[in-house]
C-alpha positions in Angstrom: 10.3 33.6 -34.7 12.1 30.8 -35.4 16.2 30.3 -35.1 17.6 29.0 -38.1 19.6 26.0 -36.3 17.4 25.1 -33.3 14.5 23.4 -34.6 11.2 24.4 -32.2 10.1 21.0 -31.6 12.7 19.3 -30.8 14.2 19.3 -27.2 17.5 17.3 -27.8 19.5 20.6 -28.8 19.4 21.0 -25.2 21.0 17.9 -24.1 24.7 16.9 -23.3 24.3 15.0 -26.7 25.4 18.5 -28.5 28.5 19.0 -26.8 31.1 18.7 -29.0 34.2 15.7 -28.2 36.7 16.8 -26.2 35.3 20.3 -25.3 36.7 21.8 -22.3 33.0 22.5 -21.0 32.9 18.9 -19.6 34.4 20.3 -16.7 31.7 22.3 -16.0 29.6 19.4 -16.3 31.7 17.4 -13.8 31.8 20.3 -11.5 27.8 20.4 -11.5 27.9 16.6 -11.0 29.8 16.9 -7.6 27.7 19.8 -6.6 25.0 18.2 -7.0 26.2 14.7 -5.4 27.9 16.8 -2.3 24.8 18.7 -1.6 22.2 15.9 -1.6 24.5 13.8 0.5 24.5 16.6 2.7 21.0 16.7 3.0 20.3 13.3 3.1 22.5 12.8 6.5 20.9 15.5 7.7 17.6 14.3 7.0 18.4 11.0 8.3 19.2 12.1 11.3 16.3 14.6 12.4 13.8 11.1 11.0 15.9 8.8 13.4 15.4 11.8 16.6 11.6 12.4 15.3 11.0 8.4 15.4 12.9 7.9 19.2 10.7 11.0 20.3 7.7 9.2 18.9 8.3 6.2 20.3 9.2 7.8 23.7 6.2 10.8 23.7 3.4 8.4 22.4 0.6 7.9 24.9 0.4 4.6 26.8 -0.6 1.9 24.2 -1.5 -2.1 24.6 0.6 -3.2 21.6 3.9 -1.5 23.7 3.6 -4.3 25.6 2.1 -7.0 23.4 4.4 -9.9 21.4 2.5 -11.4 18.5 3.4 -14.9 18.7 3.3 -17.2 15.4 3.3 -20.9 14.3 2.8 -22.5 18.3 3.7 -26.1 17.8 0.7 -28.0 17.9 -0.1 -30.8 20.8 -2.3 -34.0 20.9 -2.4 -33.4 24.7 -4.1 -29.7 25.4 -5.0 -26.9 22.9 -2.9 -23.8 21.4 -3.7 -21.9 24.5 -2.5 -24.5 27.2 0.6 -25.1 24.9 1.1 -20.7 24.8 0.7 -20.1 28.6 3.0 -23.5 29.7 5.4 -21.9 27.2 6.0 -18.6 28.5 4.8 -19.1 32.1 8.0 -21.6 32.0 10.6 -19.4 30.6 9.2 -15.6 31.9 7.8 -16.6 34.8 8.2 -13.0 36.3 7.0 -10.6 33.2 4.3 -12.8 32.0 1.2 -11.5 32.3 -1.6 -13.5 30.0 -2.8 -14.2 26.2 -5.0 -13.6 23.8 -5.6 -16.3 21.0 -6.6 -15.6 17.3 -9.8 -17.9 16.7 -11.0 -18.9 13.1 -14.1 -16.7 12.2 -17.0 -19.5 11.6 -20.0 -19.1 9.1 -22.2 -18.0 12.0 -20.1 -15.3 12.7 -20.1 -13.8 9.3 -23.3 -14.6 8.8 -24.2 -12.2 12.1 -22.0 -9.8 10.5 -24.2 -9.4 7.6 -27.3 -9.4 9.7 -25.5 -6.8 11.8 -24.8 -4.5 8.6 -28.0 -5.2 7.2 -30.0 -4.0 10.7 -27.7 -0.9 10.7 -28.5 0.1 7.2 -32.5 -0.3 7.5 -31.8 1.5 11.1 -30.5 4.7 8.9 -33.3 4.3 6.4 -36.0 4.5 10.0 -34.1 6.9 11.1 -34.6 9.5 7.5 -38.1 8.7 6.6 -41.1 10.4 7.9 -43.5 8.6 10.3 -45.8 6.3 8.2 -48.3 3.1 9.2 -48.5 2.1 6.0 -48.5 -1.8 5.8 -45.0 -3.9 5.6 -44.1 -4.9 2.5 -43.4 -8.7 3.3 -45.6 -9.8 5.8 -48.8 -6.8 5.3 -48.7 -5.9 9.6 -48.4 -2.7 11.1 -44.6 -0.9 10.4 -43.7 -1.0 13.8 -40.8 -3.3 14.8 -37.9 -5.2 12.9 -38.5 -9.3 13.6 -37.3 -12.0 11.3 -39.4 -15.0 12.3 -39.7 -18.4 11.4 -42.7 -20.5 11.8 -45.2 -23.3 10.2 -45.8 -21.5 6.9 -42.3 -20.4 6.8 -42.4 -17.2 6.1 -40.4 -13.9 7.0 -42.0 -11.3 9.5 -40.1 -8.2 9.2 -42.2 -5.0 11.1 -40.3 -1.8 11.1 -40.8 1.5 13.3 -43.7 3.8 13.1 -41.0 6.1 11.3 -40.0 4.2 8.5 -41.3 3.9 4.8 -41.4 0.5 2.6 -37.6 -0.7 2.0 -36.5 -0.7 -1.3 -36.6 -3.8 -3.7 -32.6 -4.3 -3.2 -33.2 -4.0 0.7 -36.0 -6.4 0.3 -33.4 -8.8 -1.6 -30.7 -8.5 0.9 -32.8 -8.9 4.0 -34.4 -12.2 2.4 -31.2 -13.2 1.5 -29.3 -13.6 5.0 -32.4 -15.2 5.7 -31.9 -17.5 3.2 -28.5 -18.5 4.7 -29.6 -18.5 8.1 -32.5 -21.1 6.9 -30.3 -23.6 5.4 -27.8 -23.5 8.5 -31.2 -24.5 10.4 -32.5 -27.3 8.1 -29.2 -29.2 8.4 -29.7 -29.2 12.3 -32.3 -31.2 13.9 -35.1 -30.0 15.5 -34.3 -29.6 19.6 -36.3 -27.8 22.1 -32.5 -26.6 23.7 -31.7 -23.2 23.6 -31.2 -21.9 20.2 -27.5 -20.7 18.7 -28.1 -17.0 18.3 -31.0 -15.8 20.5 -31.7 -18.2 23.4 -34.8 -19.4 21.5 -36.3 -22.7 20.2 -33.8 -24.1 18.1 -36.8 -24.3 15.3 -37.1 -20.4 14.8 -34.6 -17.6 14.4 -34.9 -14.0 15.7 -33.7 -10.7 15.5 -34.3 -8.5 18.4 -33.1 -4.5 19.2 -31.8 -3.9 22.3 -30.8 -1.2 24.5 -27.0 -1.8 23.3 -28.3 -2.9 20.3 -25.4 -6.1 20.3 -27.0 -9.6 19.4 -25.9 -12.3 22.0 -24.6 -15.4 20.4 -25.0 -18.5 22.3 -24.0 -22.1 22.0 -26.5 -24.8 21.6 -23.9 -27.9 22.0 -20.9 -29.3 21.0 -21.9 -31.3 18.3 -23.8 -28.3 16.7 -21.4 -25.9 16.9 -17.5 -26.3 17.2 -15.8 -24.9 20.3 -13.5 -22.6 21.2 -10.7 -24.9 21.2 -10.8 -25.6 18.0 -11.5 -22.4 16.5 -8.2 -21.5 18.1 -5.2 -20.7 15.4 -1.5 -21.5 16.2 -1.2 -17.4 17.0 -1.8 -15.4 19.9 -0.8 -11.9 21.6 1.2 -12.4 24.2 1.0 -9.9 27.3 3.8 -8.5 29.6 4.8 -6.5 32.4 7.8 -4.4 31.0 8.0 -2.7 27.7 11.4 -4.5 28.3 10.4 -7.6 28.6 8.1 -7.3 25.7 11.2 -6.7 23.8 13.7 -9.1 24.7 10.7 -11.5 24.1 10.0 -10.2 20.7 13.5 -10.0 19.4 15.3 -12.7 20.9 15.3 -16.7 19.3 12.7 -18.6 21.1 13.2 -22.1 20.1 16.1 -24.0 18.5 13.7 -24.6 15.6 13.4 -20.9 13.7 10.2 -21.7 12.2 8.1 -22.6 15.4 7.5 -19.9 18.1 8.3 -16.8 16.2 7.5 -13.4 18.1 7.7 -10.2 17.0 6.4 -6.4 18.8 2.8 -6.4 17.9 1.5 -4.1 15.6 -1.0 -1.2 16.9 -4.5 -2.3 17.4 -5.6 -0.4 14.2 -2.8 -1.6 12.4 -3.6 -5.6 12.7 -4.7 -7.1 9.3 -7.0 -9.4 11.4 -7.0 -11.4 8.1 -3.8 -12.7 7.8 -3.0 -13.8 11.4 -4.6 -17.3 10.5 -2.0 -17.9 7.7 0.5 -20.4 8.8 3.7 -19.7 9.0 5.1 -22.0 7.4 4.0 -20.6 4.1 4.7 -17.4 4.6 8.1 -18.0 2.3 6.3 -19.8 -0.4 4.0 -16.7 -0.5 6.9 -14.4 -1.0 8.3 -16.0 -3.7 5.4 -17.1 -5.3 4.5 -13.2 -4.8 7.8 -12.2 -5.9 7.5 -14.4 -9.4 4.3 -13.0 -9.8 5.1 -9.5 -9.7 8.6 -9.9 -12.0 6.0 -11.9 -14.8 3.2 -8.6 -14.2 6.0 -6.4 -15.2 7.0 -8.3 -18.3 3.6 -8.7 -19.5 3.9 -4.7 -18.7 6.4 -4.4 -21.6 3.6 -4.6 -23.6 2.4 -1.4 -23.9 5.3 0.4 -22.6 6.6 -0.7 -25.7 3.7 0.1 -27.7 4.1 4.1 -25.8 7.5 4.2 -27.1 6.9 3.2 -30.5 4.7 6.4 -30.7 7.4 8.4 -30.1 9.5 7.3 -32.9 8.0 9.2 -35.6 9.8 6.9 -38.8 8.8 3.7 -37.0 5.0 5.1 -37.2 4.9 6.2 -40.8 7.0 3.2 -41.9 4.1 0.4 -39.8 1.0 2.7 -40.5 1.2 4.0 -44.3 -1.9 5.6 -44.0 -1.1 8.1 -41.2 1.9 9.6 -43.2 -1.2 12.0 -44.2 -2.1 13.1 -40.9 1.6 13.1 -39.3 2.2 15.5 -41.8 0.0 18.1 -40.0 2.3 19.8 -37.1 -0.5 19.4 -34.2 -1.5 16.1 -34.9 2.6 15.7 -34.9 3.5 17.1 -31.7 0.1 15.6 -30.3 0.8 11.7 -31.3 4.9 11.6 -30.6 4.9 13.7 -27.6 1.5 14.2 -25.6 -0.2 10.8 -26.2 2.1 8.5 -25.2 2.8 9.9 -21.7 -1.4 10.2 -21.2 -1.9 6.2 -22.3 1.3 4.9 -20.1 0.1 7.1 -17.0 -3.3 5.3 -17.9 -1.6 1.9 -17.7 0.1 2.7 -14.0 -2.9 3.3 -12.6 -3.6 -0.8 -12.9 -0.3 -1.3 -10.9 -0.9 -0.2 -7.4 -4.2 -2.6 -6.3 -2.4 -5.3 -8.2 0.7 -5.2 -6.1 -1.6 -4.5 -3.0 -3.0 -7.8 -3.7 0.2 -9.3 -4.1 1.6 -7.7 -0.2 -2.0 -9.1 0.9 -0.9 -12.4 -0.3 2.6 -12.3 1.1 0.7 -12.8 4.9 1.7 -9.0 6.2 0.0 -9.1 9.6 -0.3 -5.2 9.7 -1.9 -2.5 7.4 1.5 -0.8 7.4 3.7 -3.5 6.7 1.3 -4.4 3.8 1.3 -0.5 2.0 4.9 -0.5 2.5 5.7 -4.0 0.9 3.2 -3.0 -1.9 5.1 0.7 -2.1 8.4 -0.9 -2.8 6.8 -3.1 -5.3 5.4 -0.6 -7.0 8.7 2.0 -6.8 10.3 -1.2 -8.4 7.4 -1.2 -11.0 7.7 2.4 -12.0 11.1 2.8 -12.2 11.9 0.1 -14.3 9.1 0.3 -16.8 8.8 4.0 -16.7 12.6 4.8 -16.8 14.8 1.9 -18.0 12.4 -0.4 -20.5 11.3 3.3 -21.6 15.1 4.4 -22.8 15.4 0.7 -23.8 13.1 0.4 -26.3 13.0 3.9 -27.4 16.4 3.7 -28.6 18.6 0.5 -28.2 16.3 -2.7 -27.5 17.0 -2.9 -31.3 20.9 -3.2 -30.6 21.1 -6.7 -29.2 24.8 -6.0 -28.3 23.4 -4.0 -25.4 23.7 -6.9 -23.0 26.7 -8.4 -24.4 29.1 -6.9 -22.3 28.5 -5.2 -18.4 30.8 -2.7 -19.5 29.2 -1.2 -21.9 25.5 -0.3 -20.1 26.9 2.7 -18.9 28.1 3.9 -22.7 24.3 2.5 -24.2 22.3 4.3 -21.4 24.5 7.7 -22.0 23.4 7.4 -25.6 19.9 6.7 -24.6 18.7 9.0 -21.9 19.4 12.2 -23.6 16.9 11.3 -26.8 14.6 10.4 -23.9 14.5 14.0 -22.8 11.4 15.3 -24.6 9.3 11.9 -22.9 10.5 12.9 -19.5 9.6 16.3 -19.7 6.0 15.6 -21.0 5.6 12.8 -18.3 6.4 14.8 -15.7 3.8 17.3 -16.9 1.1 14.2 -17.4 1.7 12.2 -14.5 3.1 14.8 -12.3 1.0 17.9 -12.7 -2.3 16.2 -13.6 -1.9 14.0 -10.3 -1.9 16.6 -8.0 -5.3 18.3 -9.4 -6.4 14.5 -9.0 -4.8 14.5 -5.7 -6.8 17.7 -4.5 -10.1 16.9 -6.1 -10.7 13.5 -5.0 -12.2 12.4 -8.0 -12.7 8.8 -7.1 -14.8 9.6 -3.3 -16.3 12.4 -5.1 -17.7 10.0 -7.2 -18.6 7.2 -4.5 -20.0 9.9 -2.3 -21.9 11.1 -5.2 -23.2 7.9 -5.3 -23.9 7.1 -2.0 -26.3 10.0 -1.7 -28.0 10.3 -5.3 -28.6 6.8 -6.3 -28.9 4.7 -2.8 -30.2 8.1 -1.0 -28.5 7.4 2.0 -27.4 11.2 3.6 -25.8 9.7 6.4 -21.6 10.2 6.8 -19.7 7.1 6.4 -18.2 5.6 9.8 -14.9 6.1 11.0 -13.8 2.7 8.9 -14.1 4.3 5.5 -12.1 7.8 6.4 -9.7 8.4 3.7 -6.0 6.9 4.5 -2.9 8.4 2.8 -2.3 6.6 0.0 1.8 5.7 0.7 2.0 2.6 -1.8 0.6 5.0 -4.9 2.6 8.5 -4.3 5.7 8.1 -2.3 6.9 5.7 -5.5 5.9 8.9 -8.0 7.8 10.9 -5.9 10.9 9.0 -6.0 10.1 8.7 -9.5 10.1 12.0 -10.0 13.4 12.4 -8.2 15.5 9.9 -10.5 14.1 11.5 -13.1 15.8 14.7 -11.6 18.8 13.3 -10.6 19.4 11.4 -13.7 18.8 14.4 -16.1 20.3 17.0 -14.6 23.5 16.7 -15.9 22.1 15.0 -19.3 18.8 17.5 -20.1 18.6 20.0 -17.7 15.6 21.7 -19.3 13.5 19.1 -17.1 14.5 21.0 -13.7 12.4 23.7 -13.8 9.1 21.5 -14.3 9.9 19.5 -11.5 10.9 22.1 -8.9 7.2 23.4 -10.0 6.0 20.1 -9.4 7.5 19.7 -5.8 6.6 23.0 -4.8 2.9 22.3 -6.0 3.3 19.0 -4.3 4.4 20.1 -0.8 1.7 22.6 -0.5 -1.1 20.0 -1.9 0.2 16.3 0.2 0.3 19.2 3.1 -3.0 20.1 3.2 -4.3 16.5 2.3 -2.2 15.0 5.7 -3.3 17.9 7.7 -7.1 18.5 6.5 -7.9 15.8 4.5 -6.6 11.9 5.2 -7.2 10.4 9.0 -4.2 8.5 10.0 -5.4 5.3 11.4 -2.4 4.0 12.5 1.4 5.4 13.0 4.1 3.7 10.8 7.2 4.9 13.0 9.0 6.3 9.5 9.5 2.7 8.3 9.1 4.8 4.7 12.4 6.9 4.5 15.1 3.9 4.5 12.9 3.1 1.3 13.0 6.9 0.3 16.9 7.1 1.0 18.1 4.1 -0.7 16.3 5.3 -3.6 17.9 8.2 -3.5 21.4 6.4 -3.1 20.8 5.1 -6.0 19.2 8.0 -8.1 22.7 9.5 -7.3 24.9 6.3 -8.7 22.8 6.2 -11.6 23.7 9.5 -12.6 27.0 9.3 -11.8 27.3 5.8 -14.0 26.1 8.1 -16.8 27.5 10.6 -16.4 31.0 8.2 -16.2 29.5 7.4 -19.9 28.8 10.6 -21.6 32.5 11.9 -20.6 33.6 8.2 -21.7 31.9 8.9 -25.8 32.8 12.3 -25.5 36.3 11.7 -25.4 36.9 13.3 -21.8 39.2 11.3 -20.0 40.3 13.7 -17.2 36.2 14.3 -16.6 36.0 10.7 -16.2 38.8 9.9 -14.2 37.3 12.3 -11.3 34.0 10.7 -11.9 35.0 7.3 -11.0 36.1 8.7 -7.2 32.9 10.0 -6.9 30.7 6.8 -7.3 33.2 4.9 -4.5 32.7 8.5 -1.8 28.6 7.7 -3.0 28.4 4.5 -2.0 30.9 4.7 1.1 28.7 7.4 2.2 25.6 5.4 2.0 27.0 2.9 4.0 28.1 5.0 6.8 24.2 5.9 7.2 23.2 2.1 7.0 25.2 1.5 9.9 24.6 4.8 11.7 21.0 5.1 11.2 19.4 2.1 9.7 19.2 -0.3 12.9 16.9 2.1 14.7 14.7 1.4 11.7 15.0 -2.3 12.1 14.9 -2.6 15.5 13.3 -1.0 18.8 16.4 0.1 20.9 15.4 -0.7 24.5 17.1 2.3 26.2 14.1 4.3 24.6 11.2 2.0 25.0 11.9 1.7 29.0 12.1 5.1 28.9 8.6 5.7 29.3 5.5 3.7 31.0 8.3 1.6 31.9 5.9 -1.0 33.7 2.0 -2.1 32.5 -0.4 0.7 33.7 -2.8 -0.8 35.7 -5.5 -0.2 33.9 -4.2 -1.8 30.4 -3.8 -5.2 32.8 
């Protein structure tokens, strides 16, 4: 049964758009907007502050760690007269005598060294394969002996030896492949040597053959033939280095305080935890570590306006005229209510969700780029990126172009985005709504299934037949950069329509329900934390929130402004300044623990190096 004035497919009726000028139920509109402003301020300080005790009680209860009383020293001036090591001990031996303890330099990974990598991954992986076949002495595949040992060997005819145990089949073709191809590589670092009866690079031996040999430890012992052959540690070094102390004090005077007169040369900073390095990025100078950012920072801003593209292309499916009026020949089909409902409201939400999903690892690679020197710094650069992303292409560029991109008086005049985004974001409603069901509720099944492991596991075991559990390396990590942006999505989207469309509020307190009892499972049963972040995450999560909350009060200030409401916008105006002053009360209450490590706390604890870390 239909009613005779409410059409069923539209959601608008709903909307503050259907209030009538000057009606006197603007108060209860305004009332709702304080409510809802008071309480989440509320809850916000409160939340604050039980983050800032939980991070000082983590900081004080966590077990005795290295990095508590490492520096990570960058860009060491360089010297003609002695290496980067010299330069770092003369440096700090000089001005902390008393809580210096000793260094660790970053070195320059050669080709050798990645080449014993593969070799290293390559013996594991045929290691596995012995290790799941049944005993066989059938002959090798390569060299026709007896499978019993693994030996790479080089000699007249040059030809590869490789003997496996008595309990391993025939390697496959793509084992074959990748076993002859390291040896490839290690061949032409040979040929471009000459021939020397010294003790060979990798194994001891003649320098004319190279071999592979399993041990007890089953390491590979690299050593050097000369100096001209192979470079030495000295200049492998990088201008970084960890920087050891006595104190967790000392550690963090040193890290926070100005080292030289020159910013850019001896720049310290606490090290991250030894899980946390991105061993990667410690060679990067630092010098270009501001180029990067803005080079980063341009890159990103011309990745979202290429974005527009099919944000816009989404949003003209919605407006039904626009279609008919560019594609005669779907006036047909549109006619038909489904296909209706299924073109202007479903399909657009399902094709933009389909677009995000290209954002994350593109702004991941963007907060590698930047020179992050830690695995949380880099999630939570690409996080903010990506909460950047979403809400501006998912919120504004989506009430934009739905309604007003067409009005080009909409940036004429700062005063009047408040009045264009009150007319905009109610005939947004019915988008909202089904994004939240797309992306919201469809990413937590996703969420809970796993599909993309599933898959990769699926494929591990059926097409490379390899049963074995993946290492410690590839555990699942929770995914911060991908679904602490949705969330705060999710909550602007809240926020910003609870006063314009409240019809949206029950699907999302369904959605966060469903959502705290899903990411709790996942962090408890699921993901491995590698690393602890500190809750670096909730400034992020509360200045979003700030300004969720301002949003919706600017248009809020708008709506009451076009609907003729002056006393409801006079008290709104208060409420934006109480907003803000509130949100800066926190930034000085709370924020600097978030910045930096207060030293009444770190001292607190393992106050002096354990013996055993020395």
């Amino acid at each position: 049964m239909q009613h005779k004035q409410i059409h069923s497919e539209s959601l608008e009726v709903f909307t503050i758009g259907n209030v009538k000028e000057g009606s006197q139920w603007f108060w209860t509109h305004c009332l709702a907007l304080y409510v809802i402003s008071c309480s989440a301020c509320v809850l916000l300080h409160f939340e604050y502050k039980n983050i800032t005790k939980m991070r000082l009680a983590h900081i004080t209860g966590s077990p005795v760690n290295p990095s508590h009383f490492t520096v990570l020293v960058r860009s060491i001036p360089c010297s003609q007269n002695h290496s980067y090591s010299k330069s770092v001990e003369d440096f700090f031996s000089t001005y902390y005598p008393a809580s210096y303890v000793s260094h660790q330099m970053v070195y320059r990974a050669g080709r050798v060294d990645k080449l014993m990598k593969d070799a290293e991954k390559m013996y594991r992986m045929l290691k596995t394969i012995e290790s799941q076949t049944k005993k066989s002495y059938m002959p090798c595949c390569l060299c026709g002996k007896s499978t019993h040992s693994f030996e790479a060997l080089n000699n007249d005819a040059e030809s590869v030896e490789i003997k496996t145990s008595s309990d391993e089949l025939q390697p496959s073709q793509r084992e074959k492949k990748d076993v002859e191809k390291i040896y490839r590589k290690l061949k032409t670092i040979e040929t471009q040597k000459k021939m020397s009866s010294t003790p060979g690079c990798l194994c001891g031996g003649i320098m004319h053959y190279f071999k592979m040999l399993k041990k007890e430890a089953e390491s590979v012992e690299c050593k050097t033939s000369s100096d001209r052959s192979q470079p030495s540690q000295t200049d492998k070094e990088r201008p970084a280095a960890f920087v050891f102390f006595r104190t967790r004090y000392a550690a963090i005077v040193a890290a926070q305080v100005l080292q030289s007169s020159n910013p850019m040369l001896w720049v310290t900073q606490l090290a991250p935890e030894p899980n946390d390095v991105y061993w990667s990025n410690l060679s990067i100078p630092y010098k270009q570590i501001w180029l990067r950012k803005i080079a980063t920072l341009l890159g990103a801003i011309v990745f979202m306006f290429v974005f527009l593209a099919p944000v816009t292309f989404v949003q003209g499916l919605t407006q039904l005229d626009q279609l008919r009026q560019t594609f005669p020949f779907l006036k047909g089909i549109l006619k038909q209510k489904f296909m209706n409902q299924l073109v202007t409201g479903y399909l657009p939400s399902v094709i933009l969700m389909l677009f995000m999903y290209a954002v994350p690892p593109t702004m991941m690679l963007f907060s590698t780029i930047e020179g992050n020197v830690s695995h949380s710094e880099r999630k939570k650069s690409a996080g903010i990126k990506v909460l950047y992303f979403t809400i501006w292409n998912v919120f504004f560029v989506n009430v934009l172009s739905g309604s007003i991109i067409r009005q080009l008086s909409v940036f004429s005049s700062f005063r009047d985005i408040p009045t264009q985004l009150a007319k905009a974001v109610p005939t947004q409603a019915t988008f909202f709504t089904t994004y939240v069901l797309t992306s919201g509720w469809a990413s937590l099944s996703f969420e809970v299934i796993q599909l993309f492991p599933l898959l990769c596991n699926g494929f591990r075991r059926f097409i490379l037949r390899r049963q074995e559990e993946p290492c410690s390396n590839h555990a699942l990590t929770f995914p911060h950069h991908t679904e602490i942006p949705r969330l705060l999505l999710f909550g602007l989207l809240g926020f910003t329509c609870s006063i314009m469309a409240p019809l949206i509020l029950p699907f999302l307190l369904v959605y966060f329900f469903l959502a705290f009892l899903v990411y709790r499972n996942q962090i408890l049963n699921v993901y491995v934390p590698k690393y602890e972040s500190g809750g670096q995450f909730w400034p992020v999560v509360h200045n979003t929130t700030i300004f969720s909350l301002v949003l919706t009060q600017v248009i809020a200030l708008g709506v009451f402004g076009i609907k003729r409401s002056p006393v409801a916008s006079g008290f709104t105006i208060p409420l934006i300044f109480l907003t803000l002053l509130f949100n800066e009360y926190c930034r000085q209450r709370f924020s600097p623990v978030f910045k930096r490590s207060p030293a009444q706390v770190r001292i607190k604890k393992y106050h002096f190096l354990p013996l055993k870390l020395r």
